[in-house]
Every structure is written in structure tokens, then in C-alpha cells.
SEVOVO-826913 format. One record per residue: residue in one letter; y, z, x of N, C-alpha, C, O in turn. Coordinates in steps of 0.02 Angstrom, whole numbers, plus 32768, in hexadecimal, padded with zeros to 4 digits. Atoms other than C-alpha are relative to their C-alpha. Layout:
// residues N
aYZXYZXYZXYZX
...
//
This chain:
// residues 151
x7FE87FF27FBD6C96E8A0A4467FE1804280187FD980737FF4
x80327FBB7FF06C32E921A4B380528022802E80807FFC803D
x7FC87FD67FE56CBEE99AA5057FC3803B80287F948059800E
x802F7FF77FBE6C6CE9DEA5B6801A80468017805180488032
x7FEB7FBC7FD76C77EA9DA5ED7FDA7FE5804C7FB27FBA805F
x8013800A7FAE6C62EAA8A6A37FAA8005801F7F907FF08053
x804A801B7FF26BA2EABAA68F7FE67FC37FFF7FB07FAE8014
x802B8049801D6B8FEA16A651800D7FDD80557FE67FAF8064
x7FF580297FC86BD8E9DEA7127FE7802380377FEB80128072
x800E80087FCF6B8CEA44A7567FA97FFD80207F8E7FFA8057
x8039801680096AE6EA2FA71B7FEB7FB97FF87FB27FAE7FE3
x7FF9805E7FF96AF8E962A7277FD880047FB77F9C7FF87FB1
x8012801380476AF2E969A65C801C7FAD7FF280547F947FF5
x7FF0804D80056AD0E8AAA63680187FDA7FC17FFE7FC27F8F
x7FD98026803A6B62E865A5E180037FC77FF7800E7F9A8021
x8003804480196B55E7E3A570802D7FFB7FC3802780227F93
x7FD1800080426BE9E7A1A4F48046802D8025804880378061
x7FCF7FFC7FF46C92E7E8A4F88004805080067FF1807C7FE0
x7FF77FAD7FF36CC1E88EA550802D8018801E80447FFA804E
x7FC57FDC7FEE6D41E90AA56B8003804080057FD680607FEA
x80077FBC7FD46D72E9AFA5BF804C80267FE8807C80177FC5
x7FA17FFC800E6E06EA1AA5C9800E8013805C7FDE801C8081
x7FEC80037FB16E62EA2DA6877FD1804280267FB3803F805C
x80057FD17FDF6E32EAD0A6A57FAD800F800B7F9D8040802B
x803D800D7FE96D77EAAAA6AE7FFE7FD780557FCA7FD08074
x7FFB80307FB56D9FEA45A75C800A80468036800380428073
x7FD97FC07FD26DDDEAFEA7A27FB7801D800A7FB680488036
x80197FCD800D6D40EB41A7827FC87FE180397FAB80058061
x802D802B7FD66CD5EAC5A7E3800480058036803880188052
x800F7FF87FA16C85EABFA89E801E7FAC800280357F847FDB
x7FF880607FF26C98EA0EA8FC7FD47FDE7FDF7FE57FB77FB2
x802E802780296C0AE9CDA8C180007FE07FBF7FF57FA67FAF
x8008800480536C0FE9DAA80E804E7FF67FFA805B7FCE7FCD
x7FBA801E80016CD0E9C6A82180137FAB8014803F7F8C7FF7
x800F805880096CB3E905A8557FE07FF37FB97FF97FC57F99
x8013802A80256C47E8F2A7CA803280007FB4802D7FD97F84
x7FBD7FFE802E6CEAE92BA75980207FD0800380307FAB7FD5
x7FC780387FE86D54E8BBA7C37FEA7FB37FE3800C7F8F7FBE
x8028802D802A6CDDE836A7947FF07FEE7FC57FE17FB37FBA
x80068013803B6CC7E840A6EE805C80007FD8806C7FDF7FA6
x7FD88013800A6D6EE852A6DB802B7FB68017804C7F987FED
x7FF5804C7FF76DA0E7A6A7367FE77FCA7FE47FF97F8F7FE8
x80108037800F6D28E764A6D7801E800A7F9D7FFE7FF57F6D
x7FF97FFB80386D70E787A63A7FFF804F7FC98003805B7F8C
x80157FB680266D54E83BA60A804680297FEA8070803F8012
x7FAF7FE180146DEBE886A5A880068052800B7FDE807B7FF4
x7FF87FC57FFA6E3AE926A5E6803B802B7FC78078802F7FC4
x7FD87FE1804D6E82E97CA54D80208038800B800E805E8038
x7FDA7FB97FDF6EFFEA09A552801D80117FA3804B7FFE7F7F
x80057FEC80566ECDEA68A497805080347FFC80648057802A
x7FCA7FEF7FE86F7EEAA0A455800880407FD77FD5804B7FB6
x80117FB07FFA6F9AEB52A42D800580267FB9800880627FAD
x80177FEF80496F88EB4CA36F7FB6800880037F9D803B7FEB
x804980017FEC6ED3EB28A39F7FE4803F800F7FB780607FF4
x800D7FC87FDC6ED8EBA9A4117FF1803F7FE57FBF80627FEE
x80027FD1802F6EFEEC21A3A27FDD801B7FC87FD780537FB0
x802E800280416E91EBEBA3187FB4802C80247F95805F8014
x803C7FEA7FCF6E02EBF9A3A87FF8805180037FCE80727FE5
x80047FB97FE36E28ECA7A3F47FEA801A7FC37FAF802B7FC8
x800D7FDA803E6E2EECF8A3197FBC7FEE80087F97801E8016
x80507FF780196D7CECB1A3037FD5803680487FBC806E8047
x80187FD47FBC6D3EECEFA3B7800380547FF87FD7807C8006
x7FDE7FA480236D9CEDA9A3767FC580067FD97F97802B7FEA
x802B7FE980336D36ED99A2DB7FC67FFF800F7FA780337FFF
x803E7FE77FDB6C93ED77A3357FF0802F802F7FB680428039
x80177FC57FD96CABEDFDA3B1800A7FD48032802B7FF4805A
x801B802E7FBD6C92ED73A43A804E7FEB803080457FC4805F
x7FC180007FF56D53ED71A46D801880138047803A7FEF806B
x80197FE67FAD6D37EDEAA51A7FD87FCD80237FEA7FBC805C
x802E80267FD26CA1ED70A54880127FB580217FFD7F9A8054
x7FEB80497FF86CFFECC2A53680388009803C805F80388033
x7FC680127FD56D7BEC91A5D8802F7FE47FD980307FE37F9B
x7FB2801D800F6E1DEC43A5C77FFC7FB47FE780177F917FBB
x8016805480056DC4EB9AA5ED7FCD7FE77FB47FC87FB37F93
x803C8000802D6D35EBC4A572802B7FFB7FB980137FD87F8D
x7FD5800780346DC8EBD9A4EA80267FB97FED802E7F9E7FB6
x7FF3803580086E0DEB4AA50D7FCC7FB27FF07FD97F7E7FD3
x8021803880156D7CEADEA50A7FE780007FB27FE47FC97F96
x8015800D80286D3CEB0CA47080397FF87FCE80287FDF7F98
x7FB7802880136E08EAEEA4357FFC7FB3800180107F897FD9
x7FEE80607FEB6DFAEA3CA4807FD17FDE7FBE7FE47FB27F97
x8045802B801B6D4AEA10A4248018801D7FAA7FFF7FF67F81
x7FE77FF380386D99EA63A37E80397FD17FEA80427FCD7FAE
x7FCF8019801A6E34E9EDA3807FE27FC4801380067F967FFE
x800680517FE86DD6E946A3CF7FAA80027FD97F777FE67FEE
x8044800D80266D46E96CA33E7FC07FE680147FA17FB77FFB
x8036800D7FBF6CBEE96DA3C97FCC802A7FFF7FC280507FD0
x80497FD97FFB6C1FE9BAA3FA801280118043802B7FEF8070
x7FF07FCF7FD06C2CEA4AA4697FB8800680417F8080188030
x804280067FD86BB1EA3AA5127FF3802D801F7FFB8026805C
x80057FA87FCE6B8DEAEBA5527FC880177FFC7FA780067FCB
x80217FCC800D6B14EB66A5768002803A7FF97FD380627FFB
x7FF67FC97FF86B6CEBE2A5698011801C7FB0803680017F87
x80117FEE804C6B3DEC5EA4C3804580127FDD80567FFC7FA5
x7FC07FF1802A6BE9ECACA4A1801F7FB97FEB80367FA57FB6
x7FCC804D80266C36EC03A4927FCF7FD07FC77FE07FAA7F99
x8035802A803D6BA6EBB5A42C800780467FB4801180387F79
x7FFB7FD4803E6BADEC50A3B380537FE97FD9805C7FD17FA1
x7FB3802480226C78EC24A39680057FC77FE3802A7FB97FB3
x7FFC80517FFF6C52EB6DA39F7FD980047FB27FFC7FEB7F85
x802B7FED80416BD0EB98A2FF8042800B7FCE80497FE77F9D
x7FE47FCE80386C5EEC09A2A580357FB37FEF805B7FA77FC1
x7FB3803080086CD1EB72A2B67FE57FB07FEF80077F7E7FFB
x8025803C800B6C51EAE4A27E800F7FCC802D801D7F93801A
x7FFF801A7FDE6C5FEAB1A3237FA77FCB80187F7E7FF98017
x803680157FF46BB2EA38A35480038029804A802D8048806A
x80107FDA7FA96B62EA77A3FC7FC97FE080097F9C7FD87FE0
x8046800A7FDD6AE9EA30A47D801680188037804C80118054
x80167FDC7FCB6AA3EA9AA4FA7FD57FC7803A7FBB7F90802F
x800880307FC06A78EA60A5BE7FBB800C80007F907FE87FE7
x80457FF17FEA69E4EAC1A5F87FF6802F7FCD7FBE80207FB8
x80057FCD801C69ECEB5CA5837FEE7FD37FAD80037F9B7F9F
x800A8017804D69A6EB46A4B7802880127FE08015800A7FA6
x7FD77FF8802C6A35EB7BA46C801380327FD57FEA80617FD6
x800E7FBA80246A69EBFBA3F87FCE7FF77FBA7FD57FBD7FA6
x80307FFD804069EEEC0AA35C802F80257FB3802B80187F77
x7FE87FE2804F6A5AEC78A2E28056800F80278066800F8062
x7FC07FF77FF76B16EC9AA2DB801480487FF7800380657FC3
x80157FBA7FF86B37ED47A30980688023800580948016802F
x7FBF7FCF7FE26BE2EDC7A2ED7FEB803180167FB2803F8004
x80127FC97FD86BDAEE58A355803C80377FDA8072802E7FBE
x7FD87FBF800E6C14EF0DA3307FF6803E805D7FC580478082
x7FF57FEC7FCF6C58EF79A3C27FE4805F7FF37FF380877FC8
x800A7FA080156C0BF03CA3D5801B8022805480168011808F
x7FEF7FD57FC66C50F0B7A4437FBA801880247F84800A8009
x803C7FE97FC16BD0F0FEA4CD800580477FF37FD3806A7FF6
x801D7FC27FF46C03F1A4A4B97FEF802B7FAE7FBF80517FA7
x7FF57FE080366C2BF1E1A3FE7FBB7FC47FD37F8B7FDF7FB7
x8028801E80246BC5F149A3AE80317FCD7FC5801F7F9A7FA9
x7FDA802180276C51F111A34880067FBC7FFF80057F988032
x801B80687FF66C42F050A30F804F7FDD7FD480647FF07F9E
x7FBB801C80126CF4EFD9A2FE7FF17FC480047FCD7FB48034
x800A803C800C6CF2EF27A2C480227FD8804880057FAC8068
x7FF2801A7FE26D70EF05A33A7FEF802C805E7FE480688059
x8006800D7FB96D58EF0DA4178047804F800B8080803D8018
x7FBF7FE67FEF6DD3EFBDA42E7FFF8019805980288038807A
x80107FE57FB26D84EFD6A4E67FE98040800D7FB080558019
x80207FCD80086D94F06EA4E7800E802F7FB78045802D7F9B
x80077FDA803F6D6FF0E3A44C804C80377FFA805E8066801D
x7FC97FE0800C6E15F119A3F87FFE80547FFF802A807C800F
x800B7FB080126DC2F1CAA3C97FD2802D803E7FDA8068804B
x800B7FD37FC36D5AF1F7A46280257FF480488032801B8075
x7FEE80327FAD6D9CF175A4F47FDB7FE8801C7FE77FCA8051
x803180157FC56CF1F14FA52480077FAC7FF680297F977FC7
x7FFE804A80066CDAF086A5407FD57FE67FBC7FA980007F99
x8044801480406C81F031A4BC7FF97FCA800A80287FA58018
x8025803E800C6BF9EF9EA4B380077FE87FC2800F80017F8B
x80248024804A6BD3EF12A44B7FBE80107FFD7F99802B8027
x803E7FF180256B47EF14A3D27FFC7FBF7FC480267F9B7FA7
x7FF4801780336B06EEC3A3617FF680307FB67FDE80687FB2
x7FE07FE080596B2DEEFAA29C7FA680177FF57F9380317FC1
//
């Protein structure tokens, strides 16, 4: 089962075989590409609503990759849905293909090649330099903001 982020509709990604979404991909859509939701859903396309054990499982790996800030609400949930309906995840988008990796999720990409390696990130402050596994925003010991990086 392919499970459809909102690129896949709205890049007219050509589905073939059995496919499913979760609701909050329909919010995200123009008219256009919102018919071709409506459409694939009338014709059969299952709208899944991943339930919040999932959720949860999702968000920890996302934490542990660092990629947790970059993923939406929707982006959490889809790769929830395609984790509990043992699916292949259809995105181009890298934070969710890096999670989708950590979580031996499959992935096909629309227009973009995909990610190549599976990547955790470490966070450094901007002003002191200081480096924290986890996302603290801003740096507990100076206050300045801090980026990701990679390790």
C-alpha cells in the first residue's frame, strides 16, 4: 500500500494499486490537487486516522534523529499511518524520508532522488559553540539559539 503526502497530489504522482492518506493531508491542498484527493478517494483510496501509540512511537524516533522541529503535525501523522498500515511512504520531503529510514519504513520519492544515507543530527549553539543531542532552542548556558548539524 503506497500512503500519499500531499506532494504526491499535488504533483499528479501516478497511482497504481492500493492507496491511502491520513485527513489532514486534504487541509493542506489547493483546489486542484484537492479534487484529485477527492478522487482518489471515491475511488477507493483509504483515509487512515494513525492512533496515538503510533504517534508517539513516531515523534521518539523523529527526537532521536533530530528531525522532530522539521516534521508537521500532518508529516507525523503520515509517517504514523504508513507505520501501522505496513506501507511505503510517498514523499519528497527529506526529514520524513530520514524517519521513514530510522523506522524501516520503504520510501518512493516524486520528483526529488531521495535520501542516500540516514542521518541523526546534533544541535550547536551559535553563540558559545556548545553541542546537545537533543533540540534545547535556545542554549541553556549562554541563551543564544542553536542549529542543527550534522555529528
Amino acid at each position: 500500500m503506497r500512503v500519499l503526502d500531499a506532494s504526491a497530489f499535488i504533483k499528479e504522482y501516478n497511482t497504481t494499486g492500493r492507496t491511502a492518506t491520513v485527513p489532514r493531508v486534504r487541509e493542506e491542498l489547493t483546489a486542484e490537487s484537492g479534487y484529485r484527493f477527492d478522487a482518489l478517494e471515491g475511488s477507493g483510496m483509504h483515509v487512515h486516522v494513525p492512533d496515538a501509540t503510533a504517534i508517539e512511537h513516531v515523534e521518539r524516533t523523529a527526537r532521536d534523529t533530530g528531525d522532530l522541529d522539521e516534521l508537521s503535525e500532518t508529516d507525523v501523522r503520515l509517517l504514523a499511518a504508513t507505520l501501522e498500515l505496513d506501507g511505503t511512504l510517498v514523499t519528497d520531503d527529506y526529514a520524513m524520508q530520514n524517519v521513514a529510514e530510522k523506522l524501516s519504513i520503504g520510501i518512493d520519492s516524486i520528483d526529488q532522488e531521495g535520501i542516500t544515507e540516514e542521518r541523526d543530527w546534533e544541535f550547536q549553539c551559535v553563540g558559545c559553540g556548545r553541542v546537545y543531542d537533543d533540540d534545547p532552542e535556545r542554549c541553556p548556558i549562554c541563551g543564544s539559539e542553536c542549529t542543527r548539524k550534522r555529528p
